[in-house]
C-alpha positions as CSV (number, residue, x, y, z in Angstrom):
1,X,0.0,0.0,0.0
2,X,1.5,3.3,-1.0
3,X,1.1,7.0,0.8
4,X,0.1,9.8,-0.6
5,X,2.2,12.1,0.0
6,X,1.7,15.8,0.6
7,X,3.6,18.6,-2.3
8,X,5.0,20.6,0.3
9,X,6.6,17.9,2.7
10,X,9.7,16.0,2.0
11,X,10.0,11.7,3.1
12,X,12.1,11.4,6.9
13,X,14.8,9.6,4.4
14,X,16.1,12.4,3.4
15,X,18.4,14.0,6.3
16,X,19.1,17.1,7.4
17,X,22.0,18.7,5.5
18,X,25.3,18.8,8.2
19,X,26.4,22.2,9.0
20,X,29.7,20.5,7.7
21,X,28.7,19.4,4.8
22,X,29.9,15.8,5.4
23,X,26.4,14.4,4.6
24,X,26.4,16.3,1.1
25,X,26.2,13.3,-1.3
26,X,23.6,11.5,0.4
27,X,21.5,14.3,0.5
28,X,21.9,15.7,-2.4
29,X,21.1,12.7,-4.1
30,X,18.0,12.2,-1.9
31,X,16.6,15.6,-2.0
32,X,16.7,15.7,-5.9
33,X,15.2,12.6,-6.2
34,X,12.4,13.7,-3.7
35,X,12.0,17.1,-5.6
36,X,12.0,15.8,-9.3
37,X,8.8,13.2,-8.1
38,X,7.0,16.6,-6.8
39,X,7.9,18.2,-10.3
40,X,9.8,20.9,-8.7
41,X,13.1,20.5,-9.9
42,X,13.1,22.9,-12.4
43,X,13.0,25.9,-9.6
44,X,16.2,24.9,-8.5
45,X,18.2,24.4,-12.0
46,X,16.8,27.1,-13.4
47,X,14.9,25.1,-16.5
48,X,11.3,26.3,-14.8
49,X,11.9,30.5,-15.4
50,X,9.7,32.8,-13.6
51,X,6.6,33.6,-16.6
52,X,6.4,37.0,-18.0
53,X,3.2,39.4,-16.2
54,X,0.6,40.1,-17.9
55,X,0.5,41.6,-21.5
56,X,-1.7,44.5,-20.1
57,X,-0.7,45.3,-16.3
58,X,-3.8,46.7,-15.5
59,X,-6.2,43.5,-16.9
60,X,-4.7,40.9,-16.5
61,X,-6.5,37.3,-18.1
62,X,-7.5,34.6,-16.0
63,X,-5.1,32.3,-17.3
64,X,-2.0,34.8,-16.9
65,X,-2.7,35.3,-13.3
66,X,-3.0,31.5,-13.2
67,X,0.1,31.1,-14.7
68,X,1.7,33.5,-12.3
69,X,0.1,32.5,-9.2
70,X,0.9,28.7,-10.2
71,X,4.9,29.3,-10.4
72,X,4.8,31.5,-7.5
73,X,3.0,29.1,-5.6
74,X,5.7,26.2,-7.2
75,X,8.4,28.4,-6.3
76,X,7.8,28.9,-2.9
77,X,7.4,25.4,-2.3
78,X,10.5,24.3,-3.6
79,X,12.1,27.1,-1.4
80,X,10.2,25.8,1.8
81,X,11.2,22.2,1.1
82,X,14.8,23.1,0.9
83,X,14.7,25.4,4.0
84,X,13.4,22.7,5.9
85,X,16.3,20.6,4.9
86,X,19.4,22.8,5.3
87,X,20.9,24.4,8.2
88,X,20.0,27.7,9.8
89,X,23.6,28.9,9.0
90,X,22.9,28.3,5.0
91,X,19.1,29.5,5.1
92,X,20.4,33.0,5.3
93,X,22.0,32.7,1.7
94,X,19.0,30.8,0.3
């Protein structure tokens, strides 16, 4: 039986990055893999670019203020997902 699993939560098998850095392959490996099923990846390589606002500022369409809503919404997931996962000494950069 699987688990759903929630878009802005990340599975207890990834750890904690170390403050060192000596746990850097592991969870590297693990938080990618965790991100790419959640379809986020693409906020942290750079291959899912912010979209352009609205043609006309002052109306926008329904489905451009979807379309900006939805990445903003995907971006600040991906953001809270690594912040939950890195140290508070390297959340200050993020």
């Amino acid at each position: 039986m699987t688990t759903a699993q929630s878009s802005d939560t990340l599975p207890s098998t990834i750890p904690k990055l170390d403050p060192s850095g000596v746990n850097w392959a592991v969870f590297s490996e693990r938080f990618q893999d965790a991100v790419r099923a959640k379809r986020l990846w693409g906020h942290f390589d750079g291959t899912t670019i912010a979209p352009d606002g609205p043609a006309d500022a002052a109306n926008p369409t329904a489905a451009e203020t979807l379309r900006i809503e939805t990445w903003s919404n995907n971006e600040a997931t991906a953001r809270y997902l690594l912040t939950q996962k890195i140290p508070d000494s390297a959340l200050m950069r993020v």
